[in-house]
C-alpha positions, 0 to 999 in steps of 0.5 A: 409473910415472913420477913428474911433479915439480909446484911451485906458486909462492905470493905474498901476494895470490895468488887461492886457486882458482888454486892449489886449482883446479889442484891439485885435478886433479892430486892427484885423477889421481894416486889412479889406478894408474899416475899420480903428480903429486907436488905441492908448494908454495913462497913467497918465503922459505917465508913463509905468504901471504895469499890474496886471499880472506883465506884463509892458506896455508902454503907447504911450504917456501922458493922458494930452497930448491926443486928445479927441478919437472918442471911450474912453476905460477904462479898470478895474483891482486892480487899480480900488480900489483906483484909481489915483485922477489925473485919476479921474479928467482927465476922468471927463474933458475928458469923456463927450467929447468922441464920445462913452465911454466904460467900460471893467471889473471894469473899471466902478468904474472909470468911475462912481467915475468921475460921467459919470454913473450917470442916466444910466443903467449899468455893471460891474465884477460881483464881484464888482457890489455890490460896484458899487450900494452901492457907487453910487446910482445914477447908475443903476446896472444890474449884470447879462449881460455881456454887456448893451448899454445905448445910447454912454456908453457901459459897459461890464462884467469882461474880456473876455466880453470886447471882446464880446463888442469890436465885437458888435462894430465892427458888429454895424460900420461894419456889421457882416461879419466883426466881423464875420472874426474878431471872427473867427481870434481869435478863439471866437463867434462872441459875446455873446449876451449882455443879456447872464448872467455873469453866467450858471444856473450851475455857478450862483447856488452853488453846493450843498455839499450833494452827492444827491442834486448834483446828481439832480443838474446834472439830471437837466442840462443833461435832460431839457426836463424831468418831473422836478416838486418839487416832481419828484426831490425830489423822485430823491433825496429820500427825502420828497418834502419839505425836498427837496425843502428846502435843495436844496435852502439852499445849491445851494441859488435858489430853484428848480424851479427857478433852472430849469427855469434858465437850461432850457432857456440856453438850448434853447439860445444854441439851438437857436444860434447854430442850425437850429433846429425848435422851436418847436422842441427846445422848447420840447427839452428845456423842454418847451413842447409849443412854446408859453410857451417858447415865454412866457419865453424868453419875462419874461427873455430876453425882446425878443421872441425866432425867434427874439432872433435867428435873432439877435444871431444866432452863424452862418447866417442861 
């Protein structure tokens, strides 16, 4: 059994799912045979820090005095925005020396202001992206997974992503029926696939604030696989075509379109991990009418065809 070193950076104004969370899944895979994360955690000088919440959480020792870890986790939180300069320096040092380097949240920030991004594609809070590329150009932002994997860094979105990485984790050491146990423990997926947006079409779009482009809003969502051209929308909304179609960019920031691309490849990923439906059925009942046209759309979006986006992300084996 091979026993896998896990340390948990911990700060004053860290966010206390970002460290619960991934710990959580860890130390759950570690009650199965064969499967040991031994998991500890560290703060500047071995002080008790102060969560975000007001939650107060005892360190299991100092930073200073810390082993290098197999797996070096840094958590994000209010105190990513103007983080400790010892912090800083000790992950600089320490950093590069740790087998894997993970980031939850805007953990990121930190890890970027100690120059360990630098080169590599990452993620981060969507709230924080912008900063991330502004302040350090270097760094290769991708706002929309909730996780990306570049070579021993991982990086994940904002919180309960960090869970959806520590189970791609524990899937890529100790396969999927672990993780599998592990999710169904804690009562999540088995994880999120890492290309799956930060946002629905729903989320990443604003709600338009007049009443009929709301309605067409939901239309939408609700009936993929209807006639979902400019003009059919517009007639929904009793608008002009071009009336429609500028009014729906203004207020929901995506035209309708690109809104409608958005709706339909979520409902096919849905489709796809939680049912046995066949493609050709999912991809007329995404609104797709092809399986070809789907394919086509997932390798644009996703970088992967639909049968192979299934094998990798289906929520139960099939």
């Amino acid at each position: 059994m091979k026993q896998r070193t896990v340390l948990v950076v911990l700060f004053d104004g860290v966010q206390s799912l970002d460290v619960s969370g991934p710990m959580e899944v860890f130390a759950g895979a570690s009650r199965f045979p064969a499967v040991s994360y031994e998991l500890s955690t560290a703060s500047p000088g071995g002080a008790p820090v102060r969560c975000t919440s007001g939650l107060t959480l005892v360190p299991d020792g100092a930073l200073e005095d810390a082993a290098v870890p197999d797996m070096l986790l840094v958590p994000g939180g209010r105190g990513t925005r103007a983080p400790d300069p010892e912090l800083i320096d000790w992950l600089r040092a320490h950093a590069p020396l740790a087998g894997r380097l993970v980031s939850v949240c805007s953990g990121a920030l930190l890890l970027a202001e100690a120059g360990q991004l630098d080169g590599h594609r990452v993620t981060t809070h969507w709230a924080v992206c912008d900063r991330l590329a502004r302040d350090h150009p270097a760094v290769e932002v991708d706002p929309d997974p909730i996780f990306v994997r570049d070579g021993r860094l991982a990086t994940s979105a904002g919180v309960t992503a960090g869970i959806d990485l520590a189970l791609a984790l524990v899937e890529e050491d100790h396969g999927r029926e672990v993780a599998l146990a592990v999710a169904r423990h804690l009562v999540v997926f088995l994880r999120r696939p890492g290309n799956q947006a930060q946002f629905s079409a729903q989320l990443t779009a604003q709600t338009a604030a007049r009443a009929p482009l709301r309605e067409v809003q939901h239309w939408i969502t609700e009936h993929p696989d209807a006639d979902l051209c400019v003009e059919a929308l517009a007639a929904r909304a009793r608008l002009s075509p071009r009336h429609f179609a500028r009014a729906f960019q203004a207020e929901t920031g995506l035209t309708p379109g690109r809104y409608v691309e958005r709706v339909r490849l979520e409902q096919a990923r849905r489709l796809l991990e939680d049912t046995t439906d066949g493609i050709t059925g999912i991809a007329r009942a995404s609104g797709y009418g092809t399986p070809e046209a789907m394919r086509r759309a997932f390798v644009k979006a996703l970088g992967t065809a639909p049968a192979e986006y299934r094998r990798r992300f289906r929520t139960q084996p099939a």
